[in-house]
N, C-alpha and C positions, 0 to 999 in steps of 0.2 A: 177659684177666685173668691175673695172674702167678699160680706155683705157692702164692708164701707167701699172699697174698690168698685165693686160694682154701682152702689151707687154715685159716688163720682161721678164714675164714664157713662152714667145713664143721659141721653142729649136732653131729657127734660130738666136733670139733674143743674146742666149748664144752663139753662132759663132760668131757671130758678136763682141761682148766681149771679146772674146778669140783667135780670131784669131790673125794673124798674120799683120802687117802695108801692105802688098803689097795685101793683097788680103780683105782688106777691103771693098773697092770702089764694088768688086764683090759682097762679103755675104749682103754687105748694099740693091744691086741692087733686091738682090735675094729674099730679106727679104720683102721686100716691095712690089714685084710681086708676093712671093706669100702668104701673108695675107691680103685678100680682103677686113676684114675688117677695117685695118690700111689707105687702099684709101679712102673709100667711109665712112668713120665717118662722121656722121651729128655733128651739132650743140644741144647738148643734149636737146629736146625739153620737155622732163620729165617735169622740170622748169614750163614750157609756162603753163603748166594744170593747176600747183598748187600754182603758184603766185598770184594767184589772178588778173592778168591782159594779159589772154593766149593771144587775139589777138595784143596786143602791141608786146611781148615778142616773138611771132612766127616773128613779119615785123623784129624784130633785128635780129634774127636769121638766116632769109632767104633773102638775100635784093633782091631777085623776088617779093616776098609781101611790098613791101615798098611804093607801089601804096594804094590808099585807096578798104580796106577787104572789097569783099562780103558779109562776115560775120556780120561786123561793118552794112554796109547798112543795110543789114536786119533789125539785132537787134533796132538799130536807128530807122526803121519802126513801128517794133512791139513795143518798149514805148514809140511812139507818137500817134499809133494808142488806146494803153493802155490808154494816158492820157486820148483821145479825149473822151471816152468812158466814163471816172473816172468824167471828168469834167461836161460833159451833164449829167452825173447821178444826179452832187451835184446840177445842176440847177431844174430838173426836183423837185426832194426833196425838197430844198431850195422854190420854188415854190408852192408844196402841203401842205407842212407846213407849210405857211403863209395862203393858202384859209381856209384852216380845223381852224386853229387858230381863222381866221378871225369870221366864220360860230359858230366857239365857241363863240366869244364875245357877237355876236352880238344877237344869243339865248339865253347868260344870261342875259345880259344887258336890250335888250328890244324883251320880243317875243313878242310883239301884231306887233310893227311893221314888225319886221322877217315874221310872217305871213301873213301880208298885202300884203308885200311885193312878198312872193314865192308862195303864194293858193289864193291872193286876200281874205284873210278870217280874222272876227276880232274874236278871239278866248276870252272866259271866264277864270274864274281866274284860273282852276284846268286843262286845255288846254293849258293854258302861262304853268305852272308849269311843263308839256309833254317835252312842248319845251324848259323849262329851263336844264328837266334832258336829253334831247338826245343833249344839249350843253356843258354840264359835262362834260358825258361823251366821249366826241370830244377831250379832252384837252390831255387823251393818245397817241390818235391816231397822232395830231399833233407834241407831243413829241417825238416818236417813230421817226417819218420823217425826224424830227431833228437830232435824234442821228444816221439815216443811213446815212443823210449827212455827216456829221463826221467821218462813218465809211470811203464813198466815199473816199473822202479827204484825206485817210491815209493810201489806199487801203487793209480795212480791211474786206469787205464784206462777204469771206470768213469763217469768225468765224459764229460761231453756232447760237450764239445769234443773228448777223444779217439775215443771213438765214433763220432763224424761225420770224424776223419780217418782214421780204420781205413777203414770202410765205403767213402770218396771213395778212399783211395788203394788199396783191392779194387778196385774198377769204373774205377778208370783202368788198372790192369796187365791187369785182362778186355778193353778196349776197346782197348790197345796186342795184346795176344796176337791177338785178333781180326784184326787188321790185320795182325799176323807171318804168321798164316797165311794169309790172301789173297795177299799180297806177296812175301814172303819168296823165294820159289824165283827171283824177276823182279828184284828189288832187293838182298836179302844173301846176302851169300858164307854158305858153307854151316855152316861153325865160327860163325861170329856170330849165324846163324838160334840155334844151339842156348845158346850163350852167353844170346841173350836169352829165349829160350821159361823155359829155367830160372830166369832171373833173374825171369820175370813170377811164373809157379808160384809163387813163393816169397815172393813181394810178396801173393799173390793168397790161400798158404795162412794166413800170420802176421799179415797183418790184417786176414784173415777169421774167424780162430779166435778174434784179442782179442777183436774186435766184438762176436761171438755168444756170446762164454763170459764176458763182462766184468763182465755184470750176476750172473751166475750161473745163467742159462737164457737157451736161443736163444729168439731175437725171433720172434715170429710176421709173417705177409706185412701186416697189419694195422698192425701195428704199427710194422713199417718205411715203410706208407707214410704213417702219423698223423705220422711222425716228419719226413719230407722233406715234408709239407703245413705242419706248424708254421712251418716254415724256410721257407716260403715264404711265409706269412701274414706269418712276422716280420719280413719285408723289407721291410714298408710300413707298419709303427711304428718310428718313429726318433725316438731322444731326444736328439739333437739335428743339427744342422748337416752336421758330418760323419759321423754316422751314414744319412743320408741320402744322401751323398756314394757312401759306401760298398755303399749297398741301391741306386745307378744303377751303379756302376761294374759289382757284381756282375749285374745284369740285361746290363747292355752284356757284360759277358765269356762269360757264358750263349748269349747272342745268336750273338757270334763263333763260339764254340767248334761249336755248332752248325753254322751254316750254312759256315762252311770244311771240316767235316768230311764236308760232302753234295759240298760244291763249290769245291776246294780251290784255286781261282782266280777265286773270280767277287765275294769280298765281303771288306771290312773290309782288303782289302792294297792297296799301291801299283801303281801301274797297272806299272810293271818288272816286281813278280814276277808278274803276274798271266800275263805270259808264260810263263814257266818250264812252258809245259802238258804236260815230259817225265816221264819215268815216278818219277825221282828225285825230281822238284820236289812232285810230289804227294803222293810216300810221307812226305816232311820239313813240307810243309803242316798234314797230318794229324795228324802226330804233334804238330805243333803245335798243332793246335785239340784235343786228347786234353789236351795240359797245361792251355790255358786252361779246360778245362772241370775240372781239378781246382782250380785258382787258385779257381774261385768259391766252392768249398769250402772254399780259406782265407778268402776274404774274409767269407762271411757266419759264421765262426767268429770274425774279428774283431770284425765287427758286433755279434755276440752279445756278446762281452767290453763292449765299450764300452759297449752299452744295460745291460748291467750291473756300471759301473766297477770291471772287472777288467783296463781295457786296461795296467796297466802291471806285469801279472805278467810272467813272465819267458818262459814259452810264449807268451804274444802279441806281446810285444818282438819275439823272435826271427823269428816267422812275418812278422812288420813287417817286420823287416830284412831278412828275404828279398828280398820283395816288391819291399820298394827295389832291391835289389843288381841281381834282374829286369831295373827297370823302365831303370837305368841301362845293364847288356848292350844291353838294346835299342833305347836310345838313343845309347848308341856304334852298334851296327849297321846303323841308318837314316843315322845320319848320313856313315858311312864309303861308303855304298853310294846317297847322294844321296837320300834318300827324306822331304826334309822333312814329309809329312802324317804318316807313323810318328814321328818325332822329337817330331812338337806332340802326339799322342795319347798318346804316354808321357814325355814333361814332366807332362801333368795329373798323369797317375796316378803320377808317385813324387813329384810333391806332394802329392797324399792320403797317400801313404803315410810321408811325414816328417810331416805333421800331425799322425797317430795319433804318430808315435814322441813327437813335442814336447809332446803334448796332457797335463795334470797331471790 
């Protein structure tokens, strides 16, 4: 009910109307003394909520608040505090995607020196070719860091897809460090141990912190693994063809990643490397099956776009072209090093991976 309605229909309201010229001045007195809401009416701050700019609209309304808001300070605190945080993300990213990239080139390019370089070791032909494929496949990983910068930047980390690359690329830098430190003293020179322990930390703190702070409370143990059970349900609903495609590729690269990492000669490689049973050939195996086990983690983040036609955003484009770039590395690598079963395994797979790019 508005103020004038109400007083209208107020019965003194009607005296007042009706009465007589001499005793106006009284019904008026009387009218107003006794409806206490007719004194004390605010300034209808209803408004202030739904305008879209409450604390502006509250200073007009009240000129007590005409001082600068509490409110304001705050908020003013908290998205500067927000930036500060958005902003050191995108450097931290910006950063690890340039080393990883880097570590990529420089493994395809030239591993004899890579190795000189980080094991003091001059590796043979089918040992370049290790460290050619754990350079490959490096070029997701980089990608992936790319596209959380991005996210940073637009403060989208909260989406699903960021989330599940934060969290895969934490437990691929734990499962690399893990391995640093078994190895390390047997396999890298001593500046490169430290080189990369920091380089994981740092992988391991900045996409562990997105993860857990993205939503705006850390995830509980439940809930991270309702999370990695969905993803695995989802893998055998496909909406279409190459989605399907996609939910074997990712079981097959699961599969790999695994068992090369128990047995880093005995499954899924060409019977050449499966010689390599030196201490070098193992350590580049491994690290090998550490990337394909974060690949599955792009993949079923593809899957997920496509069963939900988002594959031609530009975060999934890119992670696409990763893949490809991958799937080619590793198809130059079998093939320079005579290994036709690897050449036909990744022919498939960067045909899926140009499908998803072509697909409207």
């Amino acid at each position: 009910m508005s103020l004038l309605k109400a007083r209208c229909d107020h019965p003194e309201a009607h005296t007042f109307a009706t009465s007589t010229p001499g005793s106006r001045v009284v019904s008026t007195a009387s009218a107003v003394a006794s409806w206490r809401p007719l004194r004390n009416a605010q300034c209808p701050l209803r408004k202030c909520f739904t305008s879209g700019r409450p604390v502006r609209l509250q200073r007009a309304c009240n000129p007590k608040l005409q001082h600068r808001s509490p409110l304001t300070t705050a908020s003013a605190a908290s998205s500067s505090s927000g930036s500060t945080e958005s902003s050191s993300l995108v450097t931290f990213y910006t950063g690890l995607a340039a080393v990883f990239a880097a570590s990529a080139a420089a493994r395809l390019a030239n591993p004899q020196w890579y190795a000189e370089l980080a094991h003091d070791a001059c590796p043979n032909g089918l040992a370049a070719g290790l460290i050619r494929l754990s350079g490959a496949t490096l070029i997701p990983i980089a990608a992936a860091l790319w596209t959380l910068k991005g996210a940073a930047e637009h403060d989208r980390l909260a989406s699903n897809t960021y989330r599940r690359l934060n969290l895969g690329l934490a437990a691929w830098a734990a499962s690399n460090l893990t391995l640093l430190a078994k190895g390390a003293a047997e396999h890298v020179v001593t500046w490169c141990t430290g080189v990369q322990t920091v380089v994981y930390l740092v992988t391991i703190a900045a996409c562990g912190y997105a993860w857990s702070t993205s939503t705006g409370y850390a995830p509980t143990g439940r809930q991270i693994i309702d999370g990695v059970t969905d993803d695995i349900r989802n893998l055998f609903k496909n909406s279409s063809w190459l989605s399907a495609l996609l939910s074997a590729l990712s079981v097959f690269a699961a599969a790999a990643g695994i068992l090369t990492l128990v047995e880093p000669f005995q499954y899924f490689q060409p019977e050449a490397f499966r010689a390599l049973n030196g201490g070098l050939g193992g350590w580049y195996m491994r690290g090998y099956s550490n990337n394909l086990l974060f690949i599955v983690v792009l993949l079923t983040s593809l899957k997920d776009a496509l069963d939900r036609e988002r594959h031609r955003a530009s975060t999934f484009r890119l992670l696409a072209q990763a893949g490809l770039a991958s799937s080619l590395a590793e198809i130059a690598t079998f093939y320079f090093t005579g290994q036709a079963s690897g050449v036909v395994r990744e022919v498939v797979i960067g045909a899926i991976m140009a499908a998803y790019l072509t697909k409207e």
